[in-house]
C-alpha positions as CSV (number, residue, x, y, z in Angstrom):
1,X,0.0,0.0,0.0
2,X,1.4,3.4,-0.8
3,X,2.3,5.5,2.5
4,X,0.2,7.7,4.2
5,X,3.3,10.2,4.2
6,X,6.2,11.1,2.9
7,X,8.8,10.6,6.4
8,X,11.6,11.4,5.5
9,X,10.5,14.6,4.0
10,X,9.1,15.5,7.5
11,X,11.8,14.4,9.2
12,X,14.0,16.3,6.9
13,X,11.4,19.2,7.3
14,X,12.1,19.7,10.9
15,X,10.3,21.0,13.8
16,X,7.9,23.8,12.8
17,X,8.5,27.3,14.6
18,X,6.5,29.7,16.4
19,X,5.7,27.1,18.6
20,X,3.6,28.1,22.4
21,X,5.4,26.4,25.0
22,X,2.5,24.9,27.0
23,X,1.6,23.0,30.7
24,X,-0.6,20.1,30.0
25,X,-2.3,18.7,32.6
26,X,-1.2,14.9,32.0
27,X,1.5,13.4,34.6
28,X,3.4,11.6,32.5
29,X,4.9,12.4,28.9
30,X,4.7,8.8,27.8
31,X,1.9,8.6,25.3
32,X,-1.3,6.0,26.2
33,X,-3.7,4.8,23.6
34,X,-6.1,2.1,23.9
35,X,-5.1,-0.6,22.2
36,X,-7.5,-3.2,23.0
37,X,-9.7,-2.1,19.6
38,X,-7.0,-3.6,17.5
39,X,-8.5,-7.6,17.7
40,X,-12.3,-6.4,17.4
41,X,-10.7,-4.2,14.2
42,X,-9.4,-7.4,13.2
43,X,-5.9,-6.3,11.5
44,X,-2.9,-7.7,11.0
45,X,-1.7,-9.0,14.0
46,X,1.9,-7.6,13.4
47,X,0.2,-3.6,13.8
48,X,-0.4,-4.8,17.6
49,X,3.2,-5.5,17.8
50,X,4.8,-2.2,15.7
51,X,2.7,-0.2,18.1
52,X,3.2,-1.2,20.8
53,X,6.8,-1.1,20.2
54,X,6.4,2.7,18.7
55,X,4.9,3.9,22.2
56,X,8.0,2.4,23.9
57,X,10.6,4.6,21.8
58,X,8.4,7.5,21.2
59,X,9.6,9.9,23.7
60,X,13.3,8.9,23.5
61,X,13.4,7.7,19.6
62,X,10.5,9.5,18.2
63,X,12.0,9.1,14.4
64,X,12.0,5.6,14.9
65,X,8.5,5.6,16.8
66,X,7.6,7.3,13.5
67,X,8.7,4.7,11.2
68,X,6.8,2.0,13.5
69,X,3.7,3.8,13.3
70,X,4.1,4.4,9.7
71,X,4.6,1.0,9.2
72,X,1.4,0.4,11.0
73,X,-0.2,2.8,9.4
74,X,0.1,1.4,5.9
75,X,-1.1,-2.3,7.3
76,X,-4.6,-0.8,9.0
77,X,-5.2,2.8,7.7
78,X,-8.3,2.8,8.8
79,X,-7.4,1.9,12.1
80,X,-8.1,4.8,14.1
81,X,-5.5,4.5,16.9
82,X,-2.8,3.7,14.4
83,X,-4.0,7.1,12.7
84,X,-3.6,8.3,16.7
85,X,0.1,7.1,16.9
86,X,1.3,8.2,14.0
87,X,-0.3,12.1,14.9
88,X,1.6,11.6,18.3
89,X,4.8,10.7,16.6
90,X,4.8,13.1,14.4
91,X,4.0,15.7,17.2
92,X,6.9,14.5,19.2
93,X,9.0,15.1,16.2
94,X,7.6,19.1,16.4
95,X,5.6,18.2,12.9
96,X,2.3,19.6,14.2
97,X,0.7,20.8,11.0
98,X,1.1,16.9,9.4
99,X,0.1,15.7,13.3
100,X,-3.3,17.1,13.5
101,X,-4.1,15.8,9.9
102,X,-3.5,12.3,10.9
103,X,-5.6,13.3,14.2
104,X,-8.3,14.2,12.2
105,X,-8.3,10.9,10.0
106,X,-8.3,9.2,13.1
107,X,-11.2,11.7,15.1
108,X,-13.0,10.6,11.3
109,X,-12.7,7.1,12.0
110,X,-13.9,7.7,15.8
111,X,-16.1,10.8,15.9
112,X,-17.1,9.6,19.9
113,X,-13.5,9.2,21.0
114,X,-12.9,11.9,24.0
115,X,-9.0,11.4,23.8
116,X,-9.1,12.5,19.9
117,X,-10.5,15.8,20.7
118,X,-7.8,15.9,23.5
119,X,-4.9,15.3,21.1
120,X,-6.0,17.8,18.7
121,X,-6.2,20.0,20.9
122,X,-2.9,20.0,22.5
123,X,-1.4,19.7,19.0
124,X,-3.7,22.8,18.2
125,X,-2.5,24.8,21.3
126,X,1.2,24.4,20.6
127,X,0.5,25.9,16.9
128,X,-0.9,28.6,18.7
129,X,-4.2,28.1,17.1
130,X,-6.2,28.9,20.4
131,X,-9.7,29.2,19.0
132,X,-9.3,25.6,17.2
133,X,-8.0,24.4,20.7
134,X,-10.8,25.8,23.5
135,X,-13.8,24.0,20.7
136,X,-11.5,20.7,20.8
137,X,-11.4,20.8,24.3
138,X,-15.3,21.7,24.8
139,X,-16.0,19.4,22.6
140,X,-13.6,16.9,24.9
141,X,-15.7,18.3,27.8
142,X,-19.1,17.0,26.6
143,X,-18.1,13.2,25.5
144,X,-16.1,13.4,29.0
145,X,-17.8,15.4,31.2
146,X,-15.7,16.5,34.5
147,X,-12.5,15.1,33.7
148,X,-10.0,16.8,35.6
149,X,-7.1,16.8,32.7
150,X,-9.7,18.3,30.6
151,X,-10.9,20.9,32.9
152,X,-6.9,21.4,33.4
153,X,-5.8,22.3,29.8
154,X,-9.0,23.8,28.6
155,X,-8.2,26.3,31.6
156,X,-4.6,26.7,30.3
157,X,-5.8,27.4,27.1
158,X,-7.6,30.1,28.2
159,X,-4.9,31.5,30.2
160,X,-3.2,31.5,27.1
161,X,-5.7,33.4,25.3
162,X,-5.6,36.4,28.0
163,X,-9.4,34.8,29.9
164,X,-7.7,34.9,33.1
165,X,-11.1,35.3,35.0
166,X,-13.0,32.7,32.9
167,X,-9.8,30.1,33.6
168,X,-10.5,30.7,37.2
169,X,-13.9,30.7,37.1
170,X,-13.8,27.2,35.4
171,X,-11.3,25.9,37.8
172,X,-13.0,26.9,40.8
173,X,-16.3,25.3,39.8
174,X,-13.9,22.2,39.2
175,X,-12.5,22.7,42.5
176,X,-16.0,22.7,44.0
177,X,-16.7,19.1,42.5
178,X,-13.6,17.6,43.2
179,X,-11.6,19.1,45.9
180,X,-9.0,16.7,46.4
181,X,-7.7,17.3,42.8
182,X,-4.0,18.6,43.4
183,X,-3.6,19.3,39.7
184,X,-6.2,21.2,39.7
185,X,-5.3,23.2,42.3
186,X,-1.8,23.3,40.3
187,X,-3.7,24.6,37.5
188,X,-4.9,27.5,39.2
189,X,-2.0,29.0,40.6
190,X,-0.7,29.0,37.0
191,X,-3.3,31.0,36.2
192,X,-3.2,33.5,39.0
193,X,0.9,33.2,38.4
194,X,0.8,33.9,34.4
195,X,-2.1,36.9,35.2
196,X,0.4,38.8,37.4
197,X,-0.2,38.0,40.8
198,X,2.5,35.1,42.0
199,X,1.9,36.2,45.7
200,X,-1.7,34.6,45.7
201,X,-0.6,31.6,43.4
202,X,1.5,30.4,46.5
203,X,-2.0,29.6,48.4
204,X,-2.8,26.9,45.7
205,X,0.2,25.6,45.5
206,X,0.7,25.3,49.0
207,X,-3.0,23.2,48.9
208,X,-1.5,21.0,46.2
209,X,1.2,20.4,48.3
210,X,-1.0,19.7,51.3
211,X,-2.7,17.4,49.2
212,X,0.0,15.3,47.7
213,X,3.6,16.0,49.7
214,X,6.3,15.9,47.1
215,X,3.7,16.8,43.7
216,X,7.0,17.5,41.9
217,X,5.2,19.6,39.3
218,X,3.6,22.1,42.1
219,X,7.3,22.9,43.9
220,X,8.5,23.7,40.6
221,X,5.3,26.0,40.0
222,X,5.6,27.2,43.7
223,X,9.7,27.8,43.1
224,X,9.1,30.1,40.2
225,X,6.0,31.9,41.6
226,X,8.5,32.3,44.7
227,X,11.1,33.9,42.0
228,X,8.8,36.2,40.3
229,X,7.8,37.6,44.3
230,X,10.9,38.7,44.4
231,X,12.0,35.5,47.0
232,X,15.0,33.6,44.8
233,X,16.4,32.1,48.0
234,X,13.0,30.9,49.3
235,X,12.8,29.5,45.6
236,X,15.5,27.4,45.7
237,X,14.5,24.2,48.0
238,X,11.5,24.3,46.4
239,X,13.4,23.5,42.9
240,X,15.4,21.1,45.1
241,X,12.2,19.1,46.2
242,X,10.7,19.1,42.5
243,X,14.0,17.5,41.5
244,X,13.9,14.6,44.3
245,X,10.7,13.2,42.6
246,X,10.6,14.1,39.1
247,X,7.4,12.7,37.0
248,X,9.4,12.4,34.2
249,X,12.9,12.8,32.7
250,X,11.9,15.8,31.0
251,X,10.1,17.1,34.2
252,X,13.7,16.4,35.8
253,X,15.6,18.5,32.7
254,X,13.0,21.4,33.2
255,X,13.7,21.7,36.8
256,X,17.0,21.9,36.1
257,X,17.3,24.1,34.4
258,X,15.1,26.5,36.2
259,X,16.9,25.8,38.9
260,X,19.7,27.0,37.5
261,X,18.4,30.6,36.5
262,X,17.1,30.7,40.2
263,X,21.0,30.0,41.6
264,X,22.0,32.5,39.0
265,X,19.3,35.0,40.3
266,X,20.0,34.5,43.7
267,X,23.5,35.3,43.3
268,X,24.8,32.0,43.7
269,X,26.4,32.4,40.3
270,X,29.5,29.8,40.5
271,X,27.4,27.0,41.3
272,X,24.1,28.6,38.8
273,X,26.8,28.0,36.2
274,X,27.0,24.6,36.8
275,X,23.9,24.1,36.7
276,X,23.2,26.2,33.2
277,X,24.9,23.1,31.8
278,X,21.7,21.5,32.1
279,X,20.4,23.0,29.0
280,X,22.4,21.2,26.8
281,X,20.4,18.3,27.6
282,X,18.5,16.9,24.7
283,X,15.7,15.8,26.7
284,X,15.1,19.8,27.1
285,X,13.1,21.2,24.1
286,X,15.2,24.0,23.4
287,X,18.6,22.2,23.5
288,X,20.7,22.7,20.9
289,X,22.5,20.0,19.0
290,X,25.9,21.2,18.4
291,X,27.4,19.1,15.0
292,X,30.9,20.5,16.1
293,X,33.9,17.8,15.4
294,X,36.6,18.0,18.2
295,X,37.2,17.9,21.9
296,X,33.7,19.5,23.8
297,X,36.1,21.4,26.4
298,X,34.0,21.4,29.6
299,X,34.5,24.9,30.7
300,X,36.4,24.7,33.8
301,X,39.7,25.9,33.9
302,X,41.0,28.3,31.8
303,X,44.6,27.6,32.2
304,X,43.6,24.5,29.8
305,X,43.1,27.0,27.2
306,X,46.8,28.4,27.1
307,X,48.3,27.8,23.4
308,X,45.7,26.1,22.3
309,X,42.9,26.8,19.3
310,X,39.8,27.2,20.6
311,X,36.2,27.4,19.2
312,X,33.5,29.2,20.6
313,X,30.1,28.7,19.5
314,X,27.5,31.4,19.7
315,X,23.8,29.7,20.9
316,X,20.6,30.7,21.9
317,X,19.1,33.9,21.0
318,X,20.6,37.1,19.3
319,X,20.4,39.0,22.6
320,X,22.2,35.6,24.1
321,X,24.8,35.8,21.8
322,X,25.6,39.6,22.1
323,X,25.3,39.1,26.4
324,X,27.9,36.1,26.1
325,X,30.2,38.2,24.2
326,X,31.2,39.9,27.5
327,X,33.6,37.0,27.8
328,X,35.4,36.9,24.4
329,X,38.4,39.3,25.5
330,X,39.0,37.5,28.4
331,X,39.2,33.9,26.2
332,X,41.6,35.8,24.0
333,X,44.0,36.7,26.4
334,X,43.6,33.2,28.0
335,X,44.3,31.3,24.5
336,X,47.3,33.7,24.2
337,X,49.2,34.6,21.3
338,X,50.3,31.5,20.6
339,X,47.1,30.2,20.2
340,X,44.2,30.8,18.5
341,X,40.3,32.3,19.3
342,X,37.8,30.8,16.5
343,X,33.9,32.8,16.8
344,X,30.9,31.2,15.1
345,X,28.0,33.8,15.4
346,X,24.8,34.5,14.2
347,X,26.2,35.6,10.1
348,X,24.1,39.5,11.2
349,X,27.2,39.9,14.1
350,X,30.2,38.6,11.7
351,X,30.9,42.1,10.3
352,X,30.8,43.5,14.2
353,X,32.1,40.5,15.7
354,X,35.5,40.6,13.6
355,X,35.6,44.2,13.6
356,X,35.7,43.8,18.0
357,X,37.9,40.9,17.8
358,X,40.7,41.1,14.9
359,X,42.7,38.8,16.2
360,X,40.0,36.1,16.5
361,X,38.7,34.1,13.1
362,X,35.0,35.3,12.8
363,X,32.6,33.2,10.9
364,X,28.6,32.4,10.8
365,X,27.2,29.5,12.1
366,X,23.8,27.8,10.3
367,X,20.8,26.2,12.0
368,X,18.6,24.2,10.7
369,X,15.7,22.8,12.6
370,X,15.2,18.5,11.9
371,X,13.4,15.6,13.6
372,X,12.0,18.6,16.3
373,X,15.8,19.6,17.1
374,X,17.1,22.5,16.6
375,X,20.6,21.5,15.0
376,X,23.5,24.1,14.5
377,X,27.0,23.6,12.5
378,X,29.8,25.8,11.8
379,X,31.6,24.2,9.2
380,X,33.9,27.7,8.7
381,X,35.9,26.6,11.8
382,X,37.7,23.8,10.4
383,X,37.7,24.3,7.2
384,X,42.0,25.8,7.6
385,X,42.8,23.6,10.1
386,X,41.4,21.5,13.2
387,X,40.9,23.1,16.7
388,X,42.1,21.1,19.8
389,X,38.6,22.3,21.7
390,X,35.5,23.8,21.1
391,X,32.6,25.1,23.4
392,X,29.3,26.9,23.5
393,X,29.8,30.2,24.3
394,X,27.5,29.7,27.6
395,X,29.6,26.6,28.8
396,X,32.8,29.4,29.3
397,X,30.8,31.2,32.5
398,X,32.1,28.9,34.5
399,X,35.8,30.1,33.9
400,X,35.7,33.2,33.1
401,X,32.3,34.1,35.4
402,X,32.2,32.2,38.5
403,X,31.1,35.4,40.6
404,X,30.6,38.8,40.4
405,X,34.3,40.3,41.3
406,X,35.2,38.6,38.0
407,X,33.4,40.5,35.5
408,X,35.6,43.5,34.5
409,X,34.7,47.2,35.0
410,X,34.8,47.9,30.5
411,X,32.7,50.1,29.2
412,X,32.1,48.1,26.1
413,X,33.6,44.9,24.6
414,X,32.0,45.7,20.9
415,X,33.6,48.1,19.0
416,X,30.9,49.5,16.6
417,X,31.8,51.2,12.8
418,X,33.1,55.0,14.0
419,X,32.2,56.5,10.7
420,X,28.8,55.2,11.0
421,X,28.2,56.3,14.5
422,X,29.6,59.7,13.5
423,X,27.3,60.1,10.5
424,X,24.2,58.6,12.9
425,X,25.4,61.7,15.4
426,X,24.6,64.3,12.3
427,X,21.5,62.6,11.3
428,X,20.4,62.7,15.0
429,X,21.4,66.3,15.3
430,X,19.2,67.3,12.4
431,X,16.2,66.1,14.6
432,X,16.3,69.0,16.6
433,X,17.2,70.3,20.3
434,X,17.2,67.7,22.7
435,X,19.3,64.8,24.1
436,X,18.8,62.4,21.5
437,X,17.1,59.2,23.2
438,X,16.3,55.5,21.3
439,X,13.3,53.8,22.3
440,X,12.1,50.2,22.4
441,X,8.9,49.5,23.6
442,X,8.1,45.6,22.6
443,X,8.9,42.7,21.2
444,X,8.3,41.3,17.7
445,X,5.2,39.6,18.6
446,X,3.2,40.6,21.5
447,X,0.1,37.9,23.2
448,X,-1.1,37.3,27.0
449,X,2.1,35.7,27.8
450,X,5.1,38.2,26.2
451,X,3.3,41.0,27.3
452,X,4.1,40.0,31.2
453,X,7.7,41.5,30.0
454,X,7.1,44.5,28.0
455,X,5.1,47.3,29.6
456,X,2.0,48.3,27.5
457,X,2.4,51.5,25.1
458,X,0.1,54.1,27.4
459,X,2.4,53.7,30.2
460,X,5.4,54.9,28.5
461,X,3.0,58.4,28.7
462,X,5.3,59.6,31.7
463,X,8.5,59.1,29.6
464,X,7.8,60.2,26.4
465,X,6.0,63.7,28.4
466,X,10.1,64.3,29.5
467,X,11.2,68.0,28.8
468,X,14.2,68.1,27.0
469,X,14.3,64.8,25.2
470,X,14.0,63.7,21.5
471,X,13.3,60.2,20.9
472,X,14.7,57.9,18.8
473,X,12.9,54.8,16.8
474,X,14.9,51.9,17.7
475,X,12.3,49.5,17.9
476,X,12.3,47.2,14.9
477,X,8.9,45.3,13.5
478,X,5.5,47.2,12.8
479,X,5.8,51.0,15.0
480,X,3.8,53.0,12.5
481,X,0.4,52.5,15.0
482,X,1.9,53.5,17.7
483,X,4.5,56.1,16.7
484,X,1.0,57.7,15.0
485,X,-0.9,57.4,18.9
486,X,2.1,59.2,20.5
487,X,2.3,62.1,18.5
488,X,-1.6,62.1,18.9
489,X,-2.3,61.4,22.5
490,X,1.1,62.5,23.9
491,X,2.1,65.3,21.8
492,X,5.3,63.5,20.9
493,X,7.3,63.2,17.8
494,X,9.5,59.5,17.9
495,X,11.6,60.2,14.9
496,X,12.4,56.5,12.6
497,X,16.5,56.9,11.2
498,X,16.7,56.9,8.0
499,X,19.5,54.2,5.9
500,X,18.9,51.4,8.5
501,X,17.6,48.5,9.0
502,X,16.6,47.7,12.4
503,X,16.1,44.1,12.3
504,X,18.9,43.0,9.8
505,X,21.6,44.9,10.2
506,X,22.8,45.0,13.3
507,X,26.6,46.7,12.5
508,X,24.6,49.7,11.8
509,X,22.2,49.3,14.8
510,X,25.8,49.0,17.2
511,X,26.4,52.3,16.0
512,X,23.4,53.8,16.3
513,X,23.3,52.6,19.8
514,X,26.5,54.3,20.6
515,X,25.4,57.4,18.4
516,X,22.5,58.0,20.6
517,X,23.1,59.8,24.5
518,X,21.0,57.3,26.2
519,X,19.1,54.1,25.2
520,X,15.7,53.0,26.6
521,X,14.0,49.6,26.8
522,X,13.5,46.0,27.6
523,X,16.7,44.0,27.3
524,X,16.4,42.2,23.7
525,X,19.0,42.3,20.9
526,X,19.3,46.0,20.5
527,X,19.6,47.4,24.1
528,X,22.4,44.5,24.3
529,X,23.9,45.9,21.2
530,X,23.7,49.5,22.3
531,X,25.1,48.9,25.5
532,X,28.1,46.3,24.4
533,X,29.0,48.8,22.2
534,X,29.6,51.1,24.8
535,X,26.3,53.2,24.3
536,X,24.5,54.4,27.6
537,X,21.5,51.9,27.8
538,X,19.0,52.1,30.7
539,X,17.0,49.3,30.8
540,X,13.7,48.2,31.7
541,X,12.2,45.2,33.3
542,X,9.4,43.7,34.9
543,X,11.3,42.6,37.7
544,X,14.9,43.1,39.0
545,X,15.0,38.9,40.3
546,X,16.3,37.5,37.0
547,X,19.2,35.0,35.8
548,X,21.0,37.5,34.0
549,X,20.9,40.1,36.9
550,X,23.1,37.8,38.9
551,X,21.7,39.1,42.3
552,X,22.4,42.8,41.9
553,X,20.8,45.5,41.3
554,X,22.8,46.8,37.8
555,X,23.9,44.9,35.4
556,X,27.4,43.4,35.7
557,X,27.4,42.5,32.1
558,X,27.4,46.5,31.4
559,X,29.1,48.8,33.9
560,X,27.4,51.5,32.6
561,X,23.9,50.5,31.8
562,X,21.3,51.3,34.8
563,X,18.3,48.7,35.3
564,X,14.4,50.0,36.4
565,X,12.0,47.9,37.9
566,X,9.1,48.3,39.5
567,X,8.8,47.7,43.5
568,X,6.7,44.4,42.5
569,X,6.7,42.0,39.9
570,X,5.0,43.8,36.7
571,X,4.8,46.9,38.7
572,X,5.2,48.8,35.1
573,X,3.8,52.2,36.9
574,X,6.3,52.1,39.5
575,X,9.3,51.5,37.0
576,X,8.1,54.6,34.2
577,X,7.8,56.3,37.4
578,X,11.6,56.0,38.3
579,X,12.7,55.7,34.7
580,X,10.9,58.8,34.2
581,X,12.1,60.4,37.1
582,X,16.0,59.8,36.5
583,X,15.6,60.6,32.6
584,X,14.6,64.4,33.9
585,X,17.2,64.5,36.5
586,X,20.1,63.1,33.7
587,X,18.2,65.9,31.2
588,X,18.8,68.9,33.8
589,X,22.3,67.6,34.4
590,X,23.5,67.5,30.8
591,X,21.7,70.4,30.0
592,X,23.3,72.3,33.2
593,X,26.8,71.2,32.0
């Protein structure tokens, strides 16, 4: 029989992005379908067999799980939980799209199936397609009336969607029915947590607790609602206990590695560090598969690196990347000149990245995204020669980083284009009077969950009202809506630089950064690149209790940067509040000298 897919083009098509991480309410990752329909189906008694032996490797060989179910597939396609496996597989393998097609065959074949409408949802959820999720899950609701892992994700999914008062609602009238449910209890206080208010999640959690000492999931929950209070030290046995009884290896791997941005936040940076490594696991869904050849040096001591040629590996984000960089002087002078410092970065920072480093080879690294894994080479590094080591760039901390005393007092470690900053300085003095200020206000795309980090547009109002300031576009993506409501509601022009390109060209945006006299806004790729560069970047958060903080109150990444938060977590009033006040003090004082 010809396939019911083409595999190895999806397996070669990789894991599809813009992907919402989600919470679902089921214990365990490992997939359970009903197989007892299979004799009353009567197929080939080898498809009992193949899937059973698929659900066995699908969360640790979900490419060969794939091929099982394929296989099974092609003996019973009209099997409906073959149909089911082979959508879970190919979920597992981040193939969503091609998942909820073979979930629909199967809901086709079993219109009355309750765990159907449950699978397409989830898979629905993850593609962010919220609407499609909440009917799956209603529908769900009224084949299975009452069932807690249904009440649980439905809930979630309308977290998701902003409802924070209809998730309640429908939680506490699930609560009412069945109050010795500590999931959903659980459930809850991610509600209350995700809708701002961590201090009242605790109560839940605490009652999940009560209700089943050593619920992994609800210490990890409790840990980071703990976190977000402002509490990383109360946090942290709380991560501890969570790891003691993990539900799952991937349960275990996400602990981790919160546990390690809590060290990290709570100051305990050496041993955070350590910890960090934890992302490189590939049970973690954002790990990175590095195809580097050579030695994977393990980041410990430095004095290994002496004479050697060394590889560093940018990783993670572009605002990542850029942060990490703080260390790459310090592994040049540690590799010596009789060695030598080899930088794969994202190919937008190679003309920066060899311009601040000339004595380093500079190249891109690619990334391609396969079998759900995001996989990243840098061939560029070899191609003159072997190296005797290589590392991602985040694996050095632990050298170079193990406390605070040891990151330097520089004022940049970037060294932007001086002509273009120069030529950025006239365009900016053609604007007009004023100390010439960039502005970020968002990120790319803004829903329920993003915007927990980035203040909303009206409450930059105090800011933008400053005497004496004239603001700078430097927020890349769609600004024209609200560039057009400030200079409408608040009377303010935000002038957009001409001859550059915010989002691609990120030499020019270095420059700008350092062109400007001061830098507002959240910490993404261009406040990093302002303030590496050795511009004056104040930046804005929801909450000073953060990994990258390190357990101060500035920014030891960037001596000069300044960091406003609000007195609470999301306390966005009381942070334009200071950020407002401090921008008219720094006004008057460079306008009195």
């Amino acid at each position: 029989m010809r396939p019911a897919l083409d595999l190895d083009a999806e397996l070669a098509a990789g894991q599809e992005t813009g992907l919402r991480e989600i919470e679902p309410a089921g214990k365990s990752p490992a997939p359970v379908l009903d197989l007892s329909e299979i004799a009353a189906h009567k197929s080939d008694p080898k498809v009992l067999g193949l899937l059973r032996r698929a659900l066995r490797s699908m969360d640790g060989e979900p490419a060969k799980s794939a091929r099982l179910c394929l296989k099974a597939v092609s003996l019973a396609p009209d099997l409906p939980v073959a149909n089911q496996a082979m959508a879970l597989a190919l979920e597992k393998l981040g193939r969503l799209s091609k998942a909820l097609e073979f979930y629909e065959r199967a809901w086709r074949l079993d219109p009355d199936n309750p765990d159907i409408y449950s699978s397409l949802a989830m898979a629905a959820w993850k593609l962010d397609m919220l609407d499609a999720a909440e009917k799956f899950l209603r529908l769900q609701q009224q084949l299975k009336p009452g069932c807690p892992n249904g009440i649980i994700n439905l809930a979630g999914v309308l977290r998701d969607k902003g409802r924070y008062a209809d998730s309640v609602e429908l939680l506490r009238a699930a609560i009412y029915a069945a109050p010795e449910t500590p999931e959903l209890w659980n459930a809850l206080g991610t509600t209350l947590m995700d809708s701002g208010e961590p201090e009242q999640s605790l109560t839940f959690y605490e009652e999940a607790l009560r209700l089943r000492p050593g619920f992994a999931r609800a210490h990890h929950n409790m840990a980071y609602a703990l976190e977000l209070k402002g509490d990383p030290e109360a946090a942290i046995p709380h991560f501890e206990a969570a790891l003691d009884a993990p539900a799952s290896e991937q349960d275990k791997v996400v602990s981790s590695h919160g546990y390690a941005h809590t060290l990290l936040a709570a100051g305990r940076i050496a041993k955070g560090w350590e910890w960090y490594e934890w992302r490189r696991n590939m049970h973690y869904r954002y790990a990175t598969n590095f195809l580097i050849p050579g030695r994977s040096w393990n980041g410990m001591d430095a004095g290994e690196l002496a004479g050697r040629t060394v590889s560093v590996v940018g990783e993670q984000g572009l605002g990542d990347e850029v942060l990490f960089a703080n260390i790459l002087p310090d592994v040049i002078e540690a590799v010596g000149s009789e060695g030598e410092v080899r930088i794969a970065c994202e190919k937008r920072l190679v003309p920066l990245f060899a311009r601040s480093f000339p004595t380093a080879r500079v190249c891109r690294h690619y990334t391609i995204e396969r079998e759900g894994r995001q996989h990243r080479s840098a061939p560029d590094l070899v191609k003159d020669g072997e190296h005797d080591m290589w590392a991602p760039v985040g694996s050095l901390m632990r050298a170079f980083r193990p406390d605070a005393d040891s990151f330097p007092d520089r004022s940049a470690f970037l060294v932007p284009d001086e002509a273009r900053v120069e030529a950025f300085r006239e365009q900016l003095a053609g604007y007009g009077p004023g100390l010439k200020i960039g502005l970020l206000w968002k990120s790319l795309k803004m829903d329920a969950t993003r915007s927990k980090h980035f203040a909303a547009f009206d409450l930059w109002a105090p800011v933008l009202k400053t005497p004496g300031a004239c603001f700078v576009n430097l927020q890349y993506g769609d600004t024209a809506q609200d560039i057009a409501a400030a200079e409408k509601r608040f009377g303010v022009r935000i002038h957009t630089p001409e001859g550059l390109d915010l989002k691609d060209d990120l030499d020019g945006v270095a420059a700008m950064g350092k062109a400007c006299d001061l830098v507002l806004g959240p910490m993404n790729a261009t406040t990093n690149l302002a303030a590496a560069a050795g511009g004056n970047v104040w930046f804005l958060r929801p909450t000073l209790i953060a990994w990258a903080m390190l357990g101060q109150s500035e920014m030891l990444w960037y001596p000069r940067s300044r960091t406003f938060a609000g007195r609470f977590y999301r306390d966005w009033a009381g942070a334009m509040a200071a950020l407002s006040e401090a921008l008219q003090a720094h006004i008057e004082e460079r306008t009195a000298a």
